[in-house]
C-alpha positions in Angstrom: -4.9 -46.6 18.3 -3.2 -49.9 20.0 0.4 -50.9 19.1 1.7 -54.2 19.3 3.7 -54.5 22.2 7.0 -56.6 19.9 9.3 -56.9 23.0 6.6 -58.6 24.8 5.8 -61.1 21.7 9.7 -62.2 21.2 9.8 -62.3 25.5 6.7 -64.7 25.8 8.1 -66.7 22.5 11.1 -67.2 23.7 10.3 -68.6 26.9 8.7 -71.1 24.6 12.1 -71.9 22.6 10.6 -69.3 19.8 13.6 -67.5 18.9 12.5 -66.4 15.3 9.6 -65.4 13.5 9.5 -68.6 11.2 9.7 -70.5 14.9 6.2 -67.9 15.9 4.8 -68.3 12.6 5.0 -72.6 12.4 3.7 -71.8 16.3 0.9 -69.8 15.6 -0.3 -70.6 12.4 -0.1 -67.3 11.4 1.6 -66.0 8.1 5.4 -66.6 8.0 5.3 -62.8 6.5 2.6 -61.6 8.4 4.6 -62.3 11.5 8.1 -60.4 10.1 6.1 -57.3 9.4 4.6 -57.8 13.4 8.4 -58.0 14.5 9.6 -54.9 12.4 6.9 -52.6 13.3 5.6 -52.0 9.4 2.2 -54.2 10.5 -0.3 -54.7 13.4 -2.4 -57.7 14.1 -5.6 -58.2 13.2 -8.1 -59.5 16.1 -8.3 -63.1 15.4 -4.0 -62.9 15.1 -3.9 -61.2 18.4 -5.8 -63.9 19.7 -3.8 -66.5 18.5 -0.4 -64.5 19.4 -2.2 -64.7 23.2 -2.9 -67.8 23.4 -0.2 -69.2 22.3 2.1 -67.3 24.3 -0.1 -66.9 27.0 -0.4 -63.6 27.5 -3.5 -61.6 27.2 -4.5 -59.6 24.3 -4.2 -56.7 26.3 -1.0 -57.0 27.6 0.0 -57.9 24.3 -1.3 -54.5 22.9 -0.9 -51.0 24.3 -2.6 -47.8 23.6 -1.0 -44.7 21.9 -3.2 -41.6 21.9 -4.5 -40.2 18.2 -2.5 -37.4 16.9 -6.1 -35.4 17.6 -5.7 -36.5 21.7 -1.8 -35.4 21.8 -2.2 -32.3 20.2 -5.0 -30.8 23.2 
């Protein structure tokens, strides 16, 4: 499973003057909502909104996203 890397998202959008996730949202074109449920953890970006969080931030997709082991791969 891949987690959104948040500290990453507000440190790129901020160093573009984003400062909130109304400010990412208008940016992006993503989901004013969609975005606030990125920043509190409850949600994780779909493909095409990772793409759009990367390139808009420039940051790549995989920086942007890091990979937690499945509860079956932590367990052995």
């Amino acid at each position: 499973m891949y987690r959104l890397q948040v500290d990453k998202l507000t440190k790129a959008a901020a160093s573009k003057g984003d400062m909130t996730g109304y400010a990412i949202a208008r940016r992006t074109g993503i989901a004013e909502s969609s975005i606030y449920r990125l920043l509190n953890g409850e949600a994780q970006p779909d493909l095409i909104s990772a793409l759009r969080l990367g390139e808009t931030y420039d940051i790549t997709v995989e920086e942007l996203m890091q990979r937690e082991p499945a509860p079956a791969e932590a367990a052995a």
